[in-house]
C-alpha positions in Angstrom: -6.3 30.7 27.5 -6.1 34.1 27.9 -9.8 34.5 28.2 -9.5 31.8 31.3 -7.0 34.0 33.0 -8.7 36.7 32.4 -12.1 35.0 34.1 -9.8 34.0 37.3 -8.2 37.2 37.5 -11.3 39.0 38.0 -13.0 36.4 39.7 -10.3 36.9 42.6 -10.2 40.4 42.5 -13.5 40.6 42.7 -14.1 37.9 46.1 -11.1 40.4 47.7 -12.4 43.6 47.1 -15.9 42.9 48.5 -14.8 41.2 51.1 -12.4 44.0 52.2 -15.6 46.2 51.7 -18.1 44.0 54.0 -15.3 42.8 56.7 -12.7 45.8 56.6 -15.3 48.1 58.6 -14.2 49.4 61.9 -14.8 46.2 64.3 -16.8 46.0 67.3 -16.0 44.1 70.7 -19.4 42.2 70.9 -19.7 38.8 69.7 -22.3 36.3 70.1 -21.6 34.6 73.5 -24.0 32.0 72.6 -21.5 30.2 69.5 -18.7 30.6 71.7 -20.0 28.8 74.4 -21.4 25.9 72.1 -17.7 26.0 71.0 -16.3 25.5 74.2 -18.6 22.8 75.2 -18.1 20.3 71.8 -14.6 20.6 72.8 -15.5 19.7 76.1 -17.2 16.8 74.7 -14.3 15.8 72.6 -11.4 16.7 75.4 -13.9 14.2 77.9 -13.6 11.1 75.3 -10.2 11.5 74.8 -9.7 11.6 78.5 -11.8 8.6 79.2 -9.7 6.3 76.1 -6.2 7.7 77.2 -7.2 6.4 81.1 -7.3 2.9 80.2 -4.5 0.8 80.0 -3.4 0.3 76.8 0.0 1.1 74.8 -2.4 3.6 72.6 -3.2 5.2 75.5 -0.1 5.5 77.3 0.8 7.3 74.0 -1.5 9.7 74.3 -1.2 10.4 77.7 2.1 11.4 76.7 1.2 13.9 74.2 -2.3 15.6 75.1 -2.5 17.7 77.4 -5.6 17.1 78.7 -5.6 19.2 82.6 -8.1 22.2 81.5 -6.0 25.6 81.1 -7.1 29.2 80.7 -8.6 29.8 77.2 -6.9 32.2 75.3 -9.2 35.5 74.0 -10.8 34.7 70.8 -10.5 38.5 70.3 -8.1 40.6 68.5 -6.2 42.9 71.4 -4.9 46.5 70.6 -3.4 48.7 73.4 -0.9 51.3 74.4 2.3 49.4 75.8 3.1 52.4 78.3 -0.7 53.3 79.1 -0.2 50.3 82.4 2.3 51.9 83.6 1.9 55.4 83.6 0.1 55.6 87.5 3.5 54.5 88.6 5.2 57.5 86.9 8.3 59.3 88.8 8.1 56.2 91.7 11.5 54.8 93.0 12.1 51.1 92.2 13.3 49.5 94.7 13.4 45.7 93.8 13.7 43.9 90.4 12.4 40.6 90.2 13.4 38.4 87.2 11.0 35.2 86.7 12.0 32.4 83.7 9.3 30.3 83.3 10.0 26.7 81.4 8.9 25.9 78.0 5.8 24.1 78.9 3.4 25.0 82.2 2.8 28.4 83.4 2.1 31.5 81.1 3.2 35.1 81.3 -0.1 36.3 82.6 -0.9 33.2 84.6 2.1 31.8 86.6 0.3 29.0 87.7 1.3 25.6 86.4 -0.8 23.0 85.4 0.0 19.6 85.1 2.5 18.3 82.2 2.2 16.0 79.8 5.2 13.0 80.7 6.9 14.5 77.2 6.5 18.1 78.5 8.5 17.2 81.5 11.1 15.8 79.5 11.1 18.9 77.3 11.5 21.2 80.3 13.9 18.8 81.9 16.4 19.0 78.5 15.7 22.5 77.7 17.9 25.2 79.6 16.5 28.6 80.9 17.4 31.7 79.9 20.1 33.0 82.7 18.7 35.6 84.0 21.9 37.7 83.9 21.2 38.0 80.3 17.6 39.5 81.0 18.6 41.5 83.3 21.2 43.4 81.1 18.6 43.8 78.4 16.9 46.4 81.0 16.8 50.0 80.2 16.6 50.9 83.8 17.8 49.3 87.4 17.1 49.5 91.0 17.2 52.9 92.3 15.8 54.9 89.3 12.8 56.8 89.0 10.3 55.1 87.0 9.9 56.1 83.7 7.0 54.7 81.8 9.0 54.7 78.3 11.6 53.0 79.0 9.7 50.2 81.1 7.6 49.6 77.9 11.2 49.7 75.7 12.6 47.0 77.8 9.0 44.3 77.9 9.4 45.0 73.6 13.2 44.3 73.8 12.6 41.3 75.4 9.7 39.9 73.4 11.8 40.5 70.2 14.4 37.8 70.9 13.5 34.7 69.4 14.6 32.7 72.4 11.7 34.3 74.2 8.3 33.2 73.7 6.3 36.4 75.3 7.4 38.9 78.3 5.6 40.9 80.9 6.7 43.6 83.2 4.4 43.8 86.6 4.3 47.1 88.6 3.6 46.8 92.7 3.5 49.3 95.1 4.8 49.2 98.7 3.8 51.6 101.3 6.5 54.1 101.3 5.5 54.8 97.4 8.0 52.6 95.8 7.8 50.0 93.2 8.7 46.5 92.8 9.0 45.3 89.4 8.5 41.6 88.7 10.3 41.2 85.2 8.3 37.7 83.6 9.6 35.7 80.0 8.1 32.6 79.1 10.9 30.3 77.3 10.4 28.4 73.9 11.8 25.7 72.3 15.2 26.5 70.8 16.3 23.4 69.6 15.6 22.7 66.0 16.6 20.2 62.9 15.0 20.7 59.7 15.2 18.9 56.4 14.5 20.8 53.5 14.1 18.8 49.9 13.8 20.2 46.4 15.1 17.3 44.6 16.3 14.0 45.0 20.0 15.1 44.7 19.2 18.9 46.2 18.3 18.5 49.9 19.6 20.6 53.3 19.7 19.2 56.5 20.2 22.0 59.4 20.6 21.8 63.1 19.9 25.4 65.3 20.5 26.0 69.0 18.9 29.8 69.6 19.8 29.7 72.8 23.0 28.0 73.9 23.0 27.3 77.8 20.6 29.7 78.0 23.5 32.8 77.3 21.2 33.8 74.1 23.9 32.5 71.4 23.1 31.1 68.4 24.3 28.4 67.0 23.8 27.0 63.9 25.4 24.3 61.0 23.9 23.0 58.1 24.7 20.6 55.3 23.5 21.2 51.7 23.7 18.5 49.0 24.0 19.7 45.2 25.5 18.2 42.2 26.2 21.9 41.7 29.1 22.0 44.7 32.4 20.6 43.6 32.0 17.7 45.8 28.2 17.1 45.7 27.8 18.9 48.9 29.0 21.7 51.3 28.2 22.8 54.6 27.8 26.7 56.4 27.6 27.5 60.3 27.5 30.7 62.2 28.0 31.5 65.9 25.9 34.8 66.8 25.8 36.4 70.9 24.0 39.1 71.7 24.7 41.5 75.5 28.1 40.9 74.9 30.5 42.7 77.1 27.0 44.1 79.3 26.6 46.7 76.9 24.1 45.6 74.0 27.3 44.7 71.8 26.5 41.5 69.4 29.2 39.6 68.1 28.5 37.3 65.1 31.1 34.7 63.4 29.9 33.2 60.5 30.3 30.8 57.1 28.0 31.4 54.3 27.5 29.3 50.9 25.3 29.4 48.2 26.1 27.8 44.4 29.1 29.6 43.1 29.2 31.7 46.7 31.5 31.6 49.7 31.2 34.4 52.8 33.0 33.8 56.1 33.4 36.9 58.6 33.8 38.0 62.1 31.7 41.2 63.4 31.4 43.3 66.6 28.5 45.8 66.4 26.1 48.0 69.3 22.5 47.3 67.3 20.2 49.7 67.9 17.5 47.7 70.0 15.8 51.2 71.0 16.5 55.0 70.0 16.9 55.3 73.7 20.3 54.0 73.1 22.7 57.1 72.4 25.8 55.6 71.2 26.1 52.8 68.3 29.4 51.6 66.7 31.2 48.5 65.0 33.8 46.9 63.2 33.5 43.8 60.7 35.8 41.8 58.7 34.5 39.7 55.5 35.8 37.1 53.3 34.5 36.9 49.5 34.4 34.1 46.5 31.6 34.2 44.3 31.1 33.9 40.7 29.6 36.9 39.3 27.7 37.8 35.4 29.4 40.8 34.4 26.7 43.0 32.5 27.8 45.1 29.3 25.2 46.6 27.6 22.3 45.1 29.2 23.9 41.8 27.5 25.8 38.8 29.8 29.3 38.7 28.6 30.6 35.8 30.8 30.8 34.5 34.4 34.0 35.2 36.2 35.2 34.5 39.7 35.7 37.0 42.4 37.8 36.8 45.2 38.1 39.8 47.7 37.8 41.0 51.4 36.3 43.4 52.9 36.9 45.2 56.3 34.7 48.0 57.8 34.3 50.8 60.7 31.7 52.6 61.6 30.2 54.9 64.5 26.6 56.5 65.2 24.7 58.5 67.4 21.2 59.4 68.1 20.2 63.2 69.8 16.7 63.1 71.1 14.4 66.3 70.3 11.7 65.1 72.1 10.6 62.1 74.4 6.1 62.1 75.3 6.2 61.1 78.6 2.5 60.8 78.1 0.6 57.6 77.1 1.7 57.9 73.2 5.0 56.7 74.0 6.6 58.7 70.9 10.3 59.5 70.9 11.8 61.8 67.9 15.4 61.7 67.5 17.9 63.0 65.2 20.4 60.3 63.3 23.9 60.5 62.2 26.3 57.6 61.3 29.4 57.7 59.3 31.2 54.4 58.1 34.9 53.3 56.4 35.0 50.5 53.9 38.0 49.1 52.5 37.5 46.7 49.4 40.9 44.4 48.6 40.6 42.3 45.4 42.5 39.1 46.1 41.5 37.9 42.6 39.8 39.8 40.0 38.1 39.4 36.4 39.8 38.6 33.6 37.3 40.4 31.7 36.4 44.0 32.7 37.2 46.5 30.4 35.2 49.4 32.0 37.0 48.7 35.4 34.1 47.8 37.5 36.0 45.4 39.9 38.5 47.7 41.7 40.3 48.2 44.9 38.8 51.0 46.9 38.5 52.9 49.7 34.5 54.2 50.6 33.1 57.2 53.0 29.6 56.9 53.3 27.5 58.8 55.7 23.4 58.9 56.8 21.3 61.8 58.5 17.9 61.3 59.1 14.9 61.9 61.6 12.8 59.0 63.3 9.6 59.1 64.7 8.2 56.1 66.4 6.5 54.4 68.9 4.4 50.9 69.3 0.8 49.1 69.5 1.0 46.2 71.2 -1.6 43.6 68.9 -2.3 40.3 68.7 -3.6 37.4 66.4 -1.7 39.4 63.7 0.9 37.1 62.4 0.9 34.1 65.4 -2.2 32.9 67.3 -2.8 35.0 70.4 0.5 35.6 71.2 1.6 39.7 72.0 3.3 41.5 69.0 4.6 44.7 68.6 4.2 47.0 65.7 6.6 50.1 64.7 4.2 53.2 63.5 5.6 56.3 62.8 8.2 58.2 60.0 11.8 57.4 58.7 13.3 60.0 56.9 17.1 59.4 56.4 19.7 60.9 53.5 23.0 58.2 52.9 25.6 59.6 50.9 29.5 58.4 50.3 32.4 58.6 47.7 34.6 55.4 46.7 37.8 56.5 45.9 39.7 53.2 43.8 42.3 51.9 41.7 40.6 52.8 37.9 37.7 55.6 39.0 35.8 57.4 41.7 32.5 57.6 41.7 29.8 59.2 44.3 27.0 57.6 45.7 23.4 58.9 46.7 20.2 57.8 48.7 17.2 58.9 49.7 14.5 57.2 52.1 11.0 57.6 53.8 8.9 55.4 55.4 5.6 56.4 57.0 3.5 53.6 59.2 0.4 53.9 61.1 -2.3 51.7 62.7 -5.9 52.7 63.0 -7.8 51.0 66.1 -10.9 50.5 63.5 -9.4 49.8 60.0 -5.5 48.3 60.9 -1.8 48.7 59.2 -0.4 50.8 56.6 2.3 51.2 55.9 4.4 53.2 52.4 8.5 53.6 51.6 10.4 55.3 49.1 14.0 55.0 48.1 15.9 56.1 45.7 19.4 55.4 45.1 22.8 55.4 42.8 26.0 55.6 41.9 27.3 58.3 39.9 30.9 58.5 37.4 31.5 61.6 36.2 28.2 62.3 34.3 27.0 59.0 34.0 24.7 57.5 36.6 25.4 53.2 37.6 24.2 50.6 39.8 20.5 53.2 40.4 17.3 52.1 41.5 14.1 53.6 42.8 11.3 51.6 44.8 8.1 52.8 46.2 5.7 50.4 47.8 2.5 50.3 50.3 2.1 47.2 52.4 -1.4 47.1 54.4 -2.8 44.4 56.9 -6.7 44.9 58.1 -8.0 44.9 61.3 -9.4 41.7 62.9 -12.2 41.3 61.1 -15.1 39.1 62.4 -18.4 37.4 60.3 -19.9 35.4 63.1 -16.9 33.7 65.3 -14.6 33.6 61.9 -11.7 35.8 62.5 -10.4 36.8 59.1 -7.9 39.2 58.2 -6.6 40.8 55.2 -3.2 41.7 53.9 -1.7 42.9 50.9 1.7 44.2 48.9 2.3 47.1 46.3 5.5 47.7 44.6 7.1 49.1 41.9 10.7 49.0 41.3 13.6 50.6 38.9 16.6 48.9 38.5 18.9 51.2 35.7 22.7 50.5 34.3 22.9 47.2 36.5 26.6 46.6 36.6 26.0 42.7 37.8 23.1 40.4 36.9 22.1 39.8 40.6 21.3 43.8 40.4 18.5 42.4 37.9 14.5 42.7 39.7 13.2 39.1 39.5 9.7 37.4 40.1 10.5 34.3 42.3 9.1 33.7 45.5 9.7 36.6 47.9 10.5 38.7 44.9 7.2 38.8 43.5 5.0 35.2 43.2 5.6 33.0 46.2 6.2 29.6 45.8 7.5 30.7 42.2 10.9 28.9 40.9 11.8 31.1 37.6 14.9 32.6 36.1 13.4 35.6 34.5 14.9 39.3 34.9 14.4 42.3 33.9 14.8 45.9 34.9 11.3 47.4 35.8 8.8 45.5 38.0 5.5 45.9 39.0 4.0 43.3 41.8 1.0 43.2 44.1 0.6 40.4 46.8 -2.9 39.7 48.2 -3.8 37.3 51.0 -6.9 36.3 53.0 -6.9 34.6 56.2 -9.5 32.9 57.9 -8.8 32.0 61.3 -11.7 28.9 62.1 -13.8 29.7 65.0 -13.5 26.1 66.4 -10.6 24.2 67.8 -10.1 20.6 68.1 -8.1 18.9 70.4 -6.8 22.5 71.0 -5.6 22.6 67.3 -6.0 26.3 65.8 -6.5 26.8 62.1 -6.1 29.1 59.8 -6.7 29.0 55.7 -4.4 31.1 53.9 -5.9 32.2 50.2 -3.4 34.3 48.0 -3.3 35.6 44.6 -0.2 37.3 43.1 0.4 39.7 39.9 3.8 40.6 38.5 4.9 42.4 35.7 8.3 42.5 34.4 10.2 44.0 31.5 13.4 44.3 30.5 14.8 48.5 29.6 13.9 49.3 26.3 10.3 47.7 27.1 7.4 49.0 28.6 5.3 47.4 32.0 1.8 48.0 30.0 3.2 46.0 27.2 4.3 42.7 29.1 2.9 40.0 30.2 0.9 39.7 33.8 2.1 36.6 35.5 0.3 35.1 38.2 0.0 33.1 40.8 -2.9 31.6 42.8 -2.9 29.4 46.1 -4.5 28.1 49.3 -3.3 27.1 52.3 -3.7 25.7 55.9 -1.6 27.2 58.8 -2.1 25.3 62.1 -0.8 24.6 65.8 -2.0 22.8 68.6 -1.4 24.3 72.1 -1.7 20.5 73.4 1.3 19.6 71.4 5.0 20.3 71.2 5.3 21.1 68.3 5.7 24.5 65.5 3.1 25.7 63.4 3.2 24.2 60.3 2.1 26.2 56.9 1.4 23.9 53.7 0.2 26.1 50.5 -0.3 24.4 47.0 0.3 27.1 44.3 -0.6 27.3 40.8 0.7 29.2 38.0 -1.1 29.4 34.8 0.9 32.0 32.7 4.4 30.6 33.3 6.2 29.0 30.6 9.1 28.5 32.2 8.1 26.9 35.6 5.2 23.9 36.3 1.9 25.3 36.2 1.3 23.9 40.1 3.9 23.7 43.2 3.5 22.6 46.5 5.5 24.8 49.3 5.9 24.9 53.2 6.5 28.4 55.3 7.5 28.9 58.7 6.6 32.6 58.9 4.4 34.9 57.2 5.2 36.2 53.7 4.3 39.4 55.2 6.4 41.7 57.5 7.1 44.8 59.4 9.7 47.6 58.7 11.5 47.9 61.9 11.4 51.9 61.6 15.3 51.1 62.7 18.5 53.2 62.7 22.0 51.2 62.1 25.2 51.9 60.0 25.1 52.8 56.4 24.3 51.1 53.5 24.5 50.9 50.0 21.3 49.8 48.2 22.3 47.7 45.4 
């Protein structure tokens, strides 16, 4: 068996590492015009019969007529795009604006970049007619700038990126147009999505969810959400959570957020105010929060579970920050550097505590924390990177940020310690990179609790292209500390997003080591306007417990292939089905079949908020 293993292992490593070598070279923007055009006309072929079967006069075709969309529409680029988000915008530099223009487009029809509409499908209509526009009262305050200001290339940039990172908001575009005198007129464009969702989500036959979501409730950009969750586990065999979150509240980028949170043996509810920092152009951030606590929680003595007691507290919070730019490039980098300071209360009130805690762990207290740090950052605009075509921003730049605090309680008081970096960067030719580093702790006296270190390097290619195939790669490095864990949830795990995805397993220990490779092929052909993608991953974890070493455990793995795909013609999500299979678990079935509906992968947001402990 372990000679098998062994044989895949390598195998695998072996296919990735020569394909990164033949495909992660810097790209070129020719591509053989000839295959794309035969592309273009077999779907022609294939759009024409399904026009001439959906004109006759048939139920079938009635149906059909009600789902294709069949009316040609502008193809999108079957290249990958990288630019500058402020380079458009810089020949407009120092003009007055004069008129702001806000445009909501429906769900279905028109697109940012081509406002013309082409005809809708009967169930578009009916999509467009239920679905609700974004007011545009609530684009308008997402603005960094108004009428009457000089324009400044930076900030007109900040505000098309704010806009295109709510999730009510399917892509955005800011058009500059001059008048005669020298001014500008600035037509502000968002596309709508589809914010009305119901999922139902099934691990067993007596373990299922069924959740309804509203992101955008009559169009004000609140969310609404309420789900049900069946479990033998619940007293009652089931339980339900909801949340209420608005952002812009007030005018003045304030979110507010209500919520109810369960889990098995967990229950948060809480009520929050806070200014998020949506851009370092923001000077001023600040909030207040109130939470509710009952969870049952594996008290760790020794590196050995004593028991499992119940925990009942609150906790209420206050906290203030403030960013002082250094320097803002007006020029085409678009690079702000800022100095950051927060400070933040917390008050901890135990409303039940452990029966068993002889070292005093569970405690009233009082907590200071603080965080100073420099950020450097600006954006690419890319695309084809995690969704098909659509625009996506990407944070390079450095984080450099020192947290510290002292909790002053009822048995002890203790100091706490961080320290974090991040450094990201995109190279037109070879892609992403990205590295952190954290370090943190608690320490008593002379004895440190509760401290971890993590270092890890996440990296996604460049579009890659081997004929019309699109392929890109992406991969995750990590290695992580946990020492003097005070709880058993402060123990590194290997399921799922913690190490192996599509993993269900119940091991622990205190030192991990995991790297994540994936390989996506985006097909060069679309039928019936359906895009595809297959998804090929291979994951390695190693995991041991304190008094063990990494090179003497085990190497557990996992190994899958997927299909991601959407259909522009259709209303409907992509969909991402992966079958996984696990050969060196003992503990867990050697295959699992698993659904996503985002990428495994992700960004750091290179963001600034309040202070946190790293736990």
């Amino acid at each position: 068996m372990r000679i098998n293993t062994l044989k895949i292992v390598s195998l695998l490593l072996l296919l990735l590492v020569a394909s990164s070598v033949l495909l992660a070279q810097p790209s070129q923007e020719t591509f053989d015009v000839g295959d794309s055009l035969r592309t273009v006309q077999y779907e022609k072929r294939v759009l024409d019969t399904v026009r001439e079967i959906s004109s006759r006069g048939t139920w079938m075709s009635r149906l059909m007529r009600s789902i294709f969309v069949l009316e040609k529409q502008s193809m999108e680029t079957d290249r990958e795009v990288v630019s500058n988000p402020i380079r458009k915008f810089l020949r407009y530099d120092s003009r007055k604006i004069s008129s702001i223009r806000i445009i909501v487009l429906d769900v279905f029809g028109g697109s940012v970049d081509d406002l013309s509409i082409r005809e809708l499908t009967w169930l578009e209509r009916v999509g467009n007619t239920l679905h609700i526009n974004t007011q545009k009262a609530i684009i308008r305050n997402q603005l960094l700038f108004k009428v009457g200001d000089s324009l400044d290339p930076l900030l007109i940039a900040e505000s098309e990126r704010i806009l295109r990172a709510n999730n009510y908001i399917y892509d955005a575009r800011i058009r500059p147009f001059s008048n005669p005198d020298g001014s500008v007129d600035l037509d502000v464009i968002v596309r709508d999505v589809w914010t009305l969702k119901a999922e139902v989500a099934m691990k067993d036959v007596d373990q299922w969810n069924i959740s309804f979501t509203e992101d955008n409730l009559w169009g004000w950009g609140g969310r609404l959400h309420s789900e049900l969750k069946f479990d033998p586990g619940y007293r009652d065999g089931w339980n339900w959570e909801g949340s209420y979150k608005r952002r812009n509240l007030f005018r003045d980028n304030i979110t507010g957020e209500i919520y109810r949170k369960v889990s098995l043996g967990s229950t948060r509810k809480g009520v929050g105010f806070n200014r998020e920092f949506s851009s370092p152009l923001i000077r001023w951030l600040y909030g207040t929060n109130l939470e509710w606590n009952r969870h049952e929680e594996v008290m760790l003595m020794d590196e050995e579970v004593t028991q499992t007691e119940e925990l009942r507290y609150n906790r209420q919070d206050l906290w203030l920050g403030r960013t002082f730019p250094i320097h803002e490039d007006g020029n085409e980098q678009g690079i702000v550097n800022y100095l950051t300071a927060a400070a933040r209360i917390i008050r901890t009130d135990h409303t039940m505590q452990s029966d068993y805690d002889p070292e005093g762990h569970v405690q009233d207290s009082y907590m200071g924390i603080y965080s100073l740090g420099f950020l450097i950052r600006s954006y690419k605009k890319v695309s084809y990177l995690f969704r098909f075509g659509v625009t996506e921003d990407i944070p390079v730049g450095s984080k450099f940020q020192f947290t510290s605090g002292y909790e002053r309680g009822r048995h002890y008081n203790r100091n706490y310690y961080a320290l974090y970096y991040q450094y990201s960067y995109y190279h037109d030719g070879y892609g992403y990179l990205s590295s952190e580093l954290s370090a943190s702790g608690f320490k008593r006296t002379s004895a440190w609790e509760s401290r971890r270190f993590d270092v890890s390097l996440t990296g996604i290619s460049r579009m890659c292209y081997l004929y019309d195939y699109r392929i890109r790669q992406y991969f995750f490095l990590e290695y992580t500390r946990a020492e003097n864990p005070i709880y058993s949830s402060q123990l590194l795990k290997i399921s799922d997003k913690s190490g192996i995805r599509g993993l269900t397993s119940d091991r622990t220990g205190n030192k991990r080591l995991r790297l994540n490779l994936e390989t996506n092929y985006q097909m060069p052909f679309r039928f019936l306007g359906f895009h595809f993608a297959v998804s090929v991953f291979g994951d390695f974890a190693v995991l041991a417990a304190k008094d063990n070493s990494l090179k003497s455990s085990s190497v557990y793995q996992g190994y899958g292939i997927g299909l991601r795909f959407k259909n522009e013609h259709l209303i409907f999500r992509t969909i991402e089905l992966f079958i996984g299979y696990y050969p060196t678990m003992d503990d867990s079935e050697d295959w699992n079949y698993f659904s996503r509906s985002s990428s495994y992968y992700s960004f750091n947001k290179l963001g600034f908020g309040r202070p946190e402990v790293i736990e």
